[in-house]
C-alpha positions in Angstrom: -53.1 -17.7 -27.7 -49.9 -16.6 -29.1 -47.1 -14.8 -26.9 -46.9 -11.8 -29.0 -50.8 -10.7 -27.7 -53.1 -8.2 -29.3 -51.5 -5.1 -27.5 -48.2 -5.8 -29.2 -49.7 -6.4 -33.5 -51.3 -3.1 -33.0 -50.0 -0.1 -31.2 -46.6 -0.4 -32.2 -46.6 -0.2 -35.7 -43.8 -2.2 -36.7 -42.5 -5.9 -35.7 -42.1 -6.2 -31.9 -41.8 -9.2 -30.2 -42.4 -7.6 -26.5 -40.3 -10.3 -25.2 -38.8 -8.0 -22.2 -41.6 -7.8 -20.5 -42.4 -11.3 -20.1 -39.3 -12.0 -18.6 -40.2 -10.4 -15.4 -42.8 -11.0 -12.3 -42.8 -12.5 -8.5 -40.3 -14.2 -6.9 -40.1 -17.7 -4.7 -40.0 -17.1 -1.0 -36.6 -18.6 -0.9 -35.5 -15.9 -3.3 -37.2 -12.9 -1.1 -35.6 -14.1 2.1 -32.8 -12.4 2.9 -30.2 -13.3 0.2 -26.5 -13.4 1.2 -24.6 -10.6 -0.3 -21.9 -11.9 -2.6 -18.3 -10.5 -0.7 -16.7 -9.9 -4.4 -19.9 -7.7 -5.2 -19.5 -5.9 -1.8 -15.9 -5.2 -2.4 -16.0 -3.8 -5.9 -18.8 -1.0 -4.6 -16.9 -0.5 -1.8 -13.8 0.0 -3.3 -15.4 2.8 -5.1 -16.4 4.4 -2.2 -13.5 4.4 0.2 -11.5 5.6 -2.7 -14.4 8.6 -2.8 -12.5 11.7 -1.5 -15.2 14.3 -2.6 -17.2 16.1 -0.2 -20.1 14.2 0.3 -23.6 16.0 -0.2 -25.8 16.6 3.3 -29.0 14.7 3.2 -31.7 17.5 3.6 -34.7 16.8 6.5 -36.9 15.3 3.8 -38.9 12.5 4.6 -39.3 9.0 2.5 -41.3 6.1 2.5 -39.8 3.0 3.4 -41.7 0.6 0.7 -43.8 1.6 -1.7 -46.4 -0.3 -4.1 -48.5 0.9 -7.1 -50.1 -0.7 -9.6 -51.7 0.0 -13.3 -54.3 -1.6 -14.9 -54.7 -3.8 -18.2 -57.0 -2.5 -21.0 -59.1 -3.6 -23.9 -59.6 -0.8 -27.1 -63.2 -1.7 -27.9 -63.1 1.2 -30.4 -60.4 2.9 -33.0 -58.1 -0.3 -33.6 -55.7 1.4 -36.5 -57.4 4.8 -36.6 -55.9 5.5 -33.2 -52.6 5.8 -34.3 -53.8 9.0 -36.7 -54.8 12.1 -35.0 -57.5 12.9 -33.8 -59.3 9.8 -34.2 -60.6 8.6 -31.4 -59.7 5.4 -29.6 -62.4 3.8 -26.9 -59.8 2.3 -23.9 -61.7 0.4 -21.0 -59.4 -0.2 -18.3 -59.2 -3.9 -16.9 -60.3 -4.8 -13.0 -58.7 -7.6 -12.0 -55.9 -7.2 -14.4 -53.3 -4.9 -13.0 -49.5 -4.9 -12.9 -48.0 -4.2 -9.4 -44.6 -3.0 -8.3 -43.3 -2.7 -5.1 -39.8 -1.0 -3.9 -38.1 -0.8 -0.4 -34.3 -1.3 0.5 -32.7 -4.4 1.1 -29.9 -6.5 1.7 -28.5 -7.3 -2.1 -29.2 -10.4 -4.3 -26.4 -12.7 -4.0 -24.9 -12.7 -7.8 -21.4 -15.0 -6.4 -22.8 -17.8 -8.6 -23.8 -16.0 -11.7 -20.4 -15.7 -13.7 -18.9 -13.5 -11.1 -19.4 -9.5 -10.8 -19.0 -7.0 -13.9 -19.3 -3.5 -12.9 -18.3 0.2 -13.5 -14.7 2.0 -13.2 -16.1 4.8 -12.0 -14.0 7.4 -10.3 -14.1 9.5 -7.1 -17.1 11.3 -8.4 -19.4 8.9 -8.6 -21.9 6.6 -6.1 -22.6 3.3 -7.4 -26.2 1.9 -6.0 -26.6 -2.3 -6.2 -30.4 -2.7 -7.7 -32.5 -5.8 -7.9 -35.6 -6.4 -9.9 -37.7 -9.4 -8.6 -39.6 -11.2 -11.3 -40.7 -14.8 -9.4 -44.2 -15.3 -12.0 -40.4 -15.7 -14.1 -38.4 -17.1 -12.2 -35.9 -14.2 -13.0 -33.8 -11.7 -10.9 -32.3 -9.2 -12.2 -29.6 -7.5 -10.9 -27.7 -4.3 -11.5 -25.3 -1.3 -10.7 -27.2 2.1 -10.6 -24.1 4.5 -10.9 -24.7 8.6 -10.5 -22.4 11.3 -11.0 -22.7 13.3 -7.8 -21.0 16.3 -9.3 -22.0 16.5 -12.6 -19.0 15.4 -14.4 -18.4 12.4 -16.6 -16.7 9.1 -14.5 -14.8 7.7 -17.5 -11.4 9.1 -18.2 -11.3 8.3 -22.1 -10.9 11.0 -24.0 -13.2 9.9 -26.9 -16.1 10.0 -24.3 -18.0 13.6 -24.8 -17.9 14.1 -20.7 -21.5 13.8 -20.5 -22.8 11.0 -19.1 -23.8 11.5 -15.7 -25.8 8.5 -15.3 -25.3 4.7 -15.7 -27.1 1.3 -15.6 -24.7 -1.9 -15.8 -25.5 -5.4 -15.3 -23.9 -6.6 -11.8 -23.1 -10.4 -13.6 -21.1 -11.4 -16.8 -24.2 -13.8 -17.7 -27.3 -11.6 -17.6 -30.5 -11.6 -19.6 -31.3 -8.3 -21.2 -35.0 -7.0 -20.8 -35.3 -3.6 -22.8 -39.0 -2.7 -20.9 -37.1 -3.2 -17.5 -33.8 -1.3 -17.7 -35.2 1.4 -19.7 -37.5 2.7 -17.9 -35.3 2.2 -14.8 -32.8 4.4 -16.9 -34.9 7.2 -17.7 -36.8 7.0 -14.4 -33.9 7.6 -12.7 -32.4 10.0 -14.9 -35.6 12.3 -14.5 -35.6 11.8 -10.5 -31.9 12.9 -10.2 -33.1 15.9 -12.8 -36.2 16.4 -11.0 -35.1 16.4 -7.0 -32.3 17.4 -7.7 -28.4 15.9 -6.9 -28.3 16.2 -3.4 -31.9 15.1 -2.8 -31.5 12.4 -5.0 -28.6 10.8 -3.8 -30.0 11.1 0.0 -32.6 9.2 -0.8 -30.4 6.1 -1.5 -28.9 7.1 2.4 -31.5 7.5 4.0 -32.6 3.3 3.7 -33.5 2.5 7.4 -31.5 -0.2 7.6 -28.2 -0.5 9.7 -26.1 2.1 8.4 -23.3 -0.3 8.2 -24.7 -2.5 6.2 -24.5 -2.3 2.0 -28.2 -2.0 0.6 -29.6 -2.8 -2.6 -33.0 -0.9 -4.0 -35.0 -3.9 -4.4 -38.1 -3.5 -7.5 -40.6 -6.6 -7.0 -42.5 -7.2 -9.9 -46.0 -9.1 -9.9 -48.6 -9.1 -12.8 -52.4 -10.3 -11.8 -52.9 -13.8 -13.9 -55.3 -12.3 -16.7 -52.1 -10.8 -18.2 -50.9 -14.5 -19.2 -53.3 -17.3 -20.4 -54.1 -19.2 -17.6 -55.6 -22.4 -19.9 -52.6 -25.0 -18.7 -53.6 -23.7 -14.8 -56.5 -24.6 -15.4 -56.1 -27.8 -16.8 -53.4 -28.9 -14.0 -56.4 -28.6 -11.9 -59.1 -30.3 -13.5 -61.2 -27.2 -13.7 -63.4 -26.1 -16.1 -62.8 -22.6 -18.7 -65.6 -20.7 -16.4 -65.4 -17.5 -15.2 -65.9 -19.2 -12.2 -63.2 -21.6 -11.9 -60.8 -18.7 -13.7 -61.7 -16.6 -10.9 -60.8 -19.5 -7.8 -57.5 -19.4 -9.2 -55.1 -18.6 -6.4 -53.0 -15.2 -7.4 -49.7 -14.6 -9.0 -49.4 -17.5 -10.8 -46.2 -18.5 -12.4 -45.9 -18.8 -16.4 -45.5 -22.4 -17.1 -41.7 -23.9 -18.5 -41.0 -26.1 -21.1 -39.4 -29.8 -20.7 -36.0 -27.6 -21.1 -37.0 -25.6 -18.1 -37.8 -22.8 -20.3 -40.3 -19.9 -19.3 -43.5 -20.4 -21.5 -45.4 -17.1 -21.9 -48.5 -16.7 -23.7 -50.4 -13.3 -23.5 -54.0 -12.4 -23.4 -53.9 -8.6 -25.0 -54.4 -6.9 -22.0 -51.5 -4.6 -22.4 -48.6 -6.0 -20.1 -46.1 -3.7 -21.1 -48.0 -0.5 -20.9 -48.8 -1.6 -17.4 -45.8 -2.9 -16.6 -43.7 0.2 -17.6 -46.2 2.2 -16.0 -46.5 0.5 -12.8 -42.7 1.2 -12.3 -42.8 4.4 -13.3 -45.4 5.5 -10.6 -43.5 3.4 -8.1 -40.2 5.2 -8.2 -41.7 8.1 -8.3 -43.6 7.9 -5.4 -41.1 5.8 -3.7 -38.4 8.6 -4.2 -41.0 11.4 -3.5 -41.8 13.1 -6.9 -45.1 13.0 -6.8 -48.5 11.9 -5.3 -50.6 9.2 -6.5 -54.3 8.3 -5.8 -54.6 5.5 -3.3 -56.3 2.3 -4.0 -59.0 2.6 -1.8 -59.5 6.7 -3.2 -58.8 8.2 0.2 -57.0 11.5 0.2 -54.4 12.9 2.9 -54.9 15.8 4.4 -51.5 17.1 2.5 -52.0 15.6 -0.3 -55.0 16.6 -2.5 -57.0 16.0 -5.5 -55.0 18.5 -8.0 -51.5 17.4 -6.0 -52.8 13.5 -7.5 -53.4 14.9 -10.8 -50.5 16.7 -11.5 -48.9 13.2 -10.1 -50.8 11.3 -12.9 -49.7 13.6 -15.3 -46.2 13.7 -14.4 -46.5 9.8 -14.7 -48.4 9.6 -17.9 -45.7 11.5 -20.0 -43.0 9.6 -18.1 -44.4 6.3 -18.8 -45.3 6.9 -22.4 -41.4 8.3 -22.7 -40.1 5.0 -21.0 -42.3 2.6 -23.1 -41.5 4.2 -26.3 -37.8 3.9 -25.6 -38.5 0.7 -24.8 -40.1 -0.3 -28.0 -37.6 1.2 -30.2 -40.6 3.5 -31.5 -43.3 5.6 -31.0 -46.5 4.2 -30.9 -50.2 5.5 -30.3 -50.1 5.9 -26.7 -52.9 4.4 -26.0 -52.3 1.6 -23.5 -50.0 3.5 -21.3 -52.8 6.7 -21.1 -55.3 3.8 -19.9 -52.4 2.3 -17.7 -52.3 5.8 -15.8 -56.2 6.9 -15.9 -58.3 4.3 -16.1 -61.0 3.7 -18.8 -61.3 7.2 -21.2 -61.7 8.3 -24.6 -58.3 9.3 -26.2 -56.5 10.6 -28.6 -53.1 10.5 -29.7 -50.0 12.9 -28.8 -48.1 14.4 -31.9 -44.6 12.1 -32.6 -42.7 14.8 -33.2 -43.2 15.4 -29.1 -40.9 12.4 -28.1 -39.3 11.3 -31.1 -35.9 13.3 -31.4 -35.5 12.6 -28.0 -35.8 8.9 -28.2 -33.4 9.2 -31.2 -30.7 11.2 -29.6 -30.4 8.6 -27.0 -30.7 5.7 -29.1 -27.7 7.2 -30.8 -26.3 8.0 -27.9 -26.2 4.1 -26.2 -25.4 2.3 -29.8 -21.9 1.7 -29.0 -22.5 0.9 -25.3 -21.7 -3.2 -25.1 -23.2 -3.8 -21.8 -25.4 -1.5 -20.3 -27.4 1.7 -20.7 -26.2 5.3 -19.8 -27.7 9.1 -19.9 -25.8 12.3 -20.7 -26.6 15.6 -18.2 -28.3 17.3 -21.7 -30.5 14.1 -21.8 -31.6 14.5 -18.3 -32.2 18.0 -19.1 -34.7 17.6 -22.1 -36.4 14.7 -20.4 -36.8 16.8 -17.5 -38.6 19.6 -19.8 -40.3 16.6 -22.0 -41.9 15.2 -18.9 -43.3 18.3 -17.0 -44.1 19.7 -20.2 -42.6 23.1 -20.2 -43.4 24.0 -23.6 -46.9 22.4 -23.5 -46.0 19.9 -26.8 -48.7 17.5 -25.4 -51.5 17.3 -27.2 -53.0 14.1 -26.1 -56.6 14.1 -25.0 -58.0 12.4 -22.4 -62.0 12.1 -21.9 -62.8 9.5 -19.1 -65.5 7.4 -19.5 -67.1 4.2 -17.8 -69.6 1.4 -18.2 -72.4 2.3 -16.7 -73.9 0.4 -13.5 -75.8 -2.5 -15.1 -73.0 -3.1 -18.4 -70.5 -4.9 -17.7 -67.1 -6.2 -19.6 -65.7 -9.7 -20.4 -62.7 -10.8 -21.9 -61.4 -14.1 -23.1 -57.9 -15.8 -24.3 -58.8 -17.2 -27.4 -56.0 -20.2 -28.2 -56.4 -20.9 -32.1 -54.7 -20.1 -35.3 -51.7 -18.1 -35.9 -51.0 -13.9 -36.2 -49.5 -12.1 -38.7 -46.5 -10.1 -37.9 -47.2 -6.1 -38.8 -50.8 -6.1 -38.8 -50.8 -2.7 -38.3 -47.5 -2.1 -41.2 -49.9 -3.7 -43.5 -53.0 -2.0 -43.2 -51.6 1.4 -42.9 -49.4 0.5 -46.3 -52.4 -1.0 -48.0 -54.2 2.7 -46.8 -51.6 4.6 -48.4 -51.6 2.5 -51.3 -54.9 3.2 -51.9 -55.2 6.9 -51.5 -52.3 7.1 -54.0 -54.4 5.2 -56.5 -57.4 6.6 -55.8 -59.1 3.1 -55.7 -61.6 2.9 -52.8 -60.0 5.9 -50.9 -61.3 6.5 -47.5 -63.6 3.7 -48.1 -63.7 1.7 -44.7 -61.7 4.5 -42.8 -64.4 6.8 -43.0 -67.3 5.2 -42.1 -65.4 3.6 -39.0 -64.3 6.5 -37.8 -67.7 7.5 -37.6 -68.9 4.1 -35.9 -66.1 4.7 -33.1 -67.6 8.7 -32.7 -70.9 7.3 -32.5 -69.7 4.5 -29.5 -67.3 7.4 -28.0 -70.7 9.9 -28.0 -73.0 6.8 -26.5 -70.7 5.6 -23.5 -69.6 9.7 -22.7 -72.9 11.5 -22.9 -75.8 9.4 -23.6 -75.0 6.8 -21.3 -74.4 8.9 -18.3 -78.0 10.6 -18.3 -80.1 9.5 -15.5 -83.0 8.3 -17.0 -80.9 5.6 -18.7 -78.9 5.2 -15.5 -82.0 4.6 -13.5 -83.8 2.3 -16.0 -80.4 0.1 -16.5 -80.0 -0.3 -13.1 -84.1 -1.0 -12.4 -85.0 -3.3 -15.2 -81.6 -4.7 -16.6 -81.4 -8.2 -14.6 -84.6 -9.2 -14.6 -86.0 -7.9 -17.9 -83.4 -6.9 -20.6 -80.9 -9.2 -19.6 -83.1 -12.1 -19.6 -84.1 -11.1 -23.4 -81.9 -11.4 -26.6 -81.4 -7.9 -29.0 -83.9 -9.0 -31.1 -86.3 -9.2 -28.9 -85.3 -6.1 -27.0 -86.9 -4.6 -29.9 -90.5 -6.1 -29.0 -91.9 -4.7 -26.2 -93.0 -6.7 -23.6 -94.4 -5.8 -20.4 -97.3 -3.4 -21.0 -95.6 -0.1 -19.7 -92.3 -1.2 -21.5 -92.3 2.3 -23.7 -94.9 5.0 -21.9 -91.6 6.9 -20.5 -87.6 8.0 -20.6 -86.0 5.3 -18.8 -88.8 2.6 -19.2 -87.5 -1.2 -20.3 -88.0 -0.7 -23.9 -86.4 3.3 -23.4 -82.7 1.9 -22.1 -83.1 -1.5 -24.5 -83.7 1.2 -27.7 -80.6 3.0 -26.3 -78.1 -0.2 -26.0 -79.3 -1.4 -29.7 -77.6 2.4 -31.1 -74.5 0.8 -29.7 -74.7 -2.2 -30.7 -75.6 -1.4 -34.1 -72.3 0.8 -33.6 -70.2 -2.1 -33.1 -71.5 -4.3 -35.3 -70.9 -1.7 -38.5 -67.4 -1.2 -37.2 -66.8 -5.1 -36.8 -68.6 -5.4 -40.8 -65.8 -2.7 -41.6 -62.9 -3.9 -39.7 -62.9 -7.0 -41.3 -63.5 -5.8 -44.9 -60.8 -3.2 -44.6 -58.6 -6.6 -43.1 -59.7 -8.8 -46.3 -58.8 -6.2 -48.7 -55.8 -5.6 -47.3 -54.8 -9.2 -46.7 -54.9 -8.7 -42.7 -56.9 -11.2 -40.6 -58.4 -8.9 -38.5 -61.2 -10.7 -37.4 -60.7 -13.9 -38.8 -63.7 -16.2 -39.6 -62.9 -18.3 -36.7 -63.2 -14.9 -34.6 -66.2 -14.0 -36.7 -68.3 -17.1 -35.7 -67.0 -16.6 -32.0 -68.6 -13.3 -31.8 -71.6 -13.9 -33.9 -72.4 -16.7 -31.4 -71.8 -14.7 -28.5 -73.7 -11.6 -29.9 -76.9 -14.6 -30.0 -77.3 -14.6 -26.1 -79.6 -12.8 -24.2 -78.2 -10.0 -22.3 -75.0 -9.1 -25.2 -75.0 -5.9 -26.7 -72.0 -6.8 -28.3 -68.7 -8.3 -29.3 -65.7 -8.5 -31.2 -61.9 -8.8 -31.6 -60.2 -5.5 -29.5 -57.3 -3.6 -30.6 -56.1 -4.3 -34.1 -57.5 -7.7 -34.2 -56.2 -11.1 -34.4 -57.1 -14.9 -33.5 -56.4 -14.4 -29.5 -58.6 -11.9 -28.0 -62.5 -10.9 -27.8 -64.7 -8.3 -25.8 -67.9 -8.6 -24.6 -70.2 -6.2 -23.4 -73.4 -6.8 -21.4 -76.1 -6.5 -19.2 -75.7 -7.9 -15.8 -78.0 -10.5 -14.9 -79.3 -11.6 -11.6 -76.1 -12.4 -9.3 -74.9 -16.0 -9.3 -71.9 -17.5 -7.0 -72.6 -15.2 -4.0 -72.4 -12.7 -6.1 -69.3 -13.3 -7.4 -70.8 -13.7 -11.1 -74.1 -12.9 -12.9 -76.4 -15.4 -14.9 -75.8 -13.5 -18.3 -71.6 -13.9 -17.8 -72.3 -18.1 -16.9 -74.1 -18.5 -20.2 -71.3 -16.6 -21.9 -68.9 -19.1 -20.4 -70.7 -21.9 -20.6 -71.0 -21.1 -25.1 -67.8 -20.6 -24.7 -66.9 -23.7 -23.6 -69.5 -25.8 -25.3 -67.9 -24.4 -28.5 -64.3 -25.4 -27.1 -65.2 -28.7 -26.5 -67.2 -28.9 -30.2 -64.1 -27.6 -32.0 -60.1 -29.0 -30.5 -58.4 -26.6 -32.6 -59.8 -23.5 -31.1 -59.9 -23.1 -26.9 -61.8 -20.1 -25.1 -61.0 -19.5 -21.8 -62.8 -16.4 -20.1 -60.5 -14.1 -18.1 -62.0 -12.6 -14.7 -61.6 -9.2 -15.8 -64.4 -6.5 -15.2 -64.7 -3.0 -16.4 -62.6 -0.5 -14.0 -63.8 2.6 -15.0 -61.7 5.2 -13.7 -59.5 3.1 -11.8 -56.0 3.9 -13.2 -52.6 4.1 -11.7 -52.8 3.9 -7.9 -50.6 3.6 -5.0 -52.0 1.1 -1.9 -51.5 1.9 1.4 
């Protein structure tokens, strides 16, 4: 499995290494547990603010939560790997149970930073409040820490008189030797620089008063970062153990586990695909949102307050969608489909792409704006502005569509971490230049893209409409563990009991139905990787091919394949449930899955498949937990 993961070759377009995000995730108990606060760090912030001699602003009877967590799923894109990134193809997105990214935020006492090359900070003037924050990654063994500095007037803290008098807010690391993580500190900029925009200055600052703690005491906001384990291959766990690559054994792992380090004491980090940064982004996104009180997000377990109801939660998702996809595209340097991030907010849907041109001048004008900046990220008041129009979508410029979807009851989803051969950098670059290439020539223009755009219509139609009908519902649910999961597609095609066809919804009715999609599949796969061998792209690589083919063999598959734009480290499955197994905790279709899979690691050392626990989560998108 390499570290770069499927989610990071495709959606962004150019080379992206995604190294931010793996630097963050849970922390030790020793680092939670109430931390001494370094006194050089508690002198320079409180320098600041006995030197303050403008009027402070009144904290408003508004009422905050004390600690906040929400979390956003992984995904898989079974459908529209590279046609995605054109509007309006379609992309198929299943969200990822099991696999979700959690943050959690309350006040507490601040990180001690005394040992980590002494305290940097801002020379901010009277104007200004300057807010210690700490991000928690322990699955990295990584803390970050940093000064969150505000105007509270509105005017620029820094007396040069090159400066444009803008900036009115900042993000500074709080030690000389810090790690920079892009995902982390700029979505914490532009979080924060819509909240202050959003609530309002007063509000805004009162909410870093109003902490519940003694009022004496300094405070730090304190982000805890945790990422469920099928985000990172879990293969050396495993080993450690002595357990087998089951689904199973994958699933007795205990929770949180840290990434693995190098004889150098180095962080090793190898993803699965599952979209870590999208989720990631998004899970903080939602989290300061809520935390700070900007808007309401569904709860885990789906319960609704009495003042807080269904369209209050949706204009909450929205809110968060366009933030999140703002945030991760500043994060990336670029602006990709979208496509993780609207799965990392709604769950499992059919989408399609929002227009560059929404975001993109935007994300330019503060690139421009930080390029001189040597430590540190900062946001001008006309920044905050447009972000503050961008995100609530004043001019209605998004034109992303959403259509949700799920499995129905009876199909179910399995990944794995495939560890064998190597990617190629640009995947996406390379197809999309070999596309142009060929429309300009006229050789063989259109050739695969047309016919897999209408493979991913035809799998979009089947799981949207067809699949939710009742008949087929009924009939899945009735005769799919005992009779068609216990039967291989080819011999779905042969009825078998004697009634197997008299009626909509018989056996042979729902088996007819689940060949259509994966006849579906299998075209796209065919033109997948013939659009990837002509344009020198291993999209599904042999190695994958074989994989799949295998897999496809069992009884119970309707199909499988490489998700996303492709690669050596990733596959799908999608099946019928057989009859539970392991209290329930499995099905006898998703054992013979792992058990192939295994078989085939042990026949061949250079490739290792490891099932991930993840199931199908339908509409299960970003949620807040009680």
């Amino acid at each position: 499995m390499g570290s770069s993961g499927v989610d990071a070759s495709f959606d962004d377009v150019a080379d992206e290494d995604e190294e931010a995000d793996t630097e963050l995730d849970n922390v030790t108990p020793e680092a939670i547990a109430a931390p001494e606060v370094a006194e050089d760090a508690v002198a320079a912030v409180d320098t600041t603010t006995a030197a303050t001699t403008v009027q402070q602003p009144q904290s408003p009877p508004h009422t905050f939560p004390e600690m906040v967590s929400v979390s956003a799923p992984g995904k898989a894109l079974v459908a529209g790997g590279y046609l995605v990134l054109e509007s309006p193809n379609p992309g198929v997105v299943l969200a990822a149970d099991g696999c979700r990214f959690h943050t959690t935020i309350m006040f507490r006492q601040p990180c001690n930073t005394s040992k980590e090359g002494g305290v940097i900070g801002n020379s901010i003037n009277a104007t200004w409040e300057s807010v210690p924050l700490d991000v928690y990654s322990p699955q990295f063994d990584k803390i970050f820490c940093y000064y969150l500095s505000y105007s509270l007037t509105g005017e620029d803290g820094n007396d040069d008189d090159d400066d444009d008098g803008e900036d009115v807010l900042r993000l500074q690391p709080r030690t000389a030797s810090y790690e920079p993580n892009k995902f982390v500190e700029r979505t914490l900029l532009l979080a924060f620089g819509y909240l202050r925009q959003s609530l309002g200055k007063e509000l805004f600052h009162s909410r870093f008063r109003q902490h519940g703690l003694n009022s004496n005491e300094r405070v730090a906001l304190a982000i805890k970062l945790r990422a469920d384990n099928d985000f990172y291959s879990q293969i050396n766990h495993l080993k450690q153990r002595g357990l087998d690559l089951t689904p199973q054994d994958v699933e007795s792992l205990e929770p949180f586990l840290p990434c693995p380090k190098d004889s150098e004491g180095m962080v090793i980090v190898n993803k699965t695909g599952m979209g870590s940064s999208a989720a990631l982004v998004t899970s903080i996104v939602g989290a300061l949102l809520q935390f700070f009180g900007a808007s309401s997000l569904p709860m885990i377990d789906g319960e609704m307050t009495e003042t807080v109801g269904q369209e209050n939660q949706e204009e909450g998702l929205r809110i968060a969608h366009n933030l999140a996809q703002i945030c991760h595209c500043y994060a990336q340097g670029k602006v990709g489909s979208g496509f993780d991030v609207s799965s990392a907010v709604f769950g499992s849907h059919v989408y399609t792409r929002f227009s560059k041109g929404v975001i993109n001048k935007f994300i330019e004008d503060v690139e421009v704006r930080n390029e001189t900046l040597k430590d540190g990220l900062s946001l001008a008041e006309t920044d905050s502005s447009q972000l503050f129009e961008l995100v609530t979508d004043i001019d209605k410029k998004w034109d992303c569509t959403v259509q949700p979807i799920n499995l129905p009851e009876g199909l179910e989803l399995l990944m794995a971490d495939v560890c064998g051969g190597s990617e190629s950098p640009s995947m996406a670059r390379k197809i999309l230049e070999w596309k142009k290439k060929n429309r300009e020539t006229g050789f063989l223009s259109g050739y695969y893209w047309k016919d897999l755009k209408r493979c991913n219509k035809k799998i979009a139609s089947l799981l949207s409409d067809q699949y939710t009908k009742k008949p087929f519902c009924d009939g899945l649910v009735r005769d799919g563990p005992l009779i068609i999961a216990s039967r291989t597609a080819e011999q779905w095609k042969k009825p078998m009991p004697s009634t197997w066809h008299e009626f909509d919804g018989s056996s042979w009715d729902v088996a007819m139905q689940l060949l259509d999609l994966r006849m579906a599949f299998l075209e796209s796969r065919q033109n997948l990787k013939g659009m990837g061998t002509a344009a020198g792209v291993p999209v599904e690589p042999d190695s994958q091919t074989t994989l799949a083919d295998a897999t496809m063999k069992l009884p119970g598959v309707v199909a499988a394949g490489v998700p996303g734009a492709g690669g050596y480290d990733a596959l799908f499955v999608i099946y019928v449930k057989g009859p539970p197994t392991n209290g329930g905790k499995s099905d006898q279709v998703r054992d013979d899955i792992g058990n192939l899979w295994r078989a085939l690691s042990n026949q061949d050392n250079s490739t290792v498949v490891c099932p991930l626990s993840v199931r199908a989560a339908g509409s299960g998108g970003l949620c807040a937990s009680s």
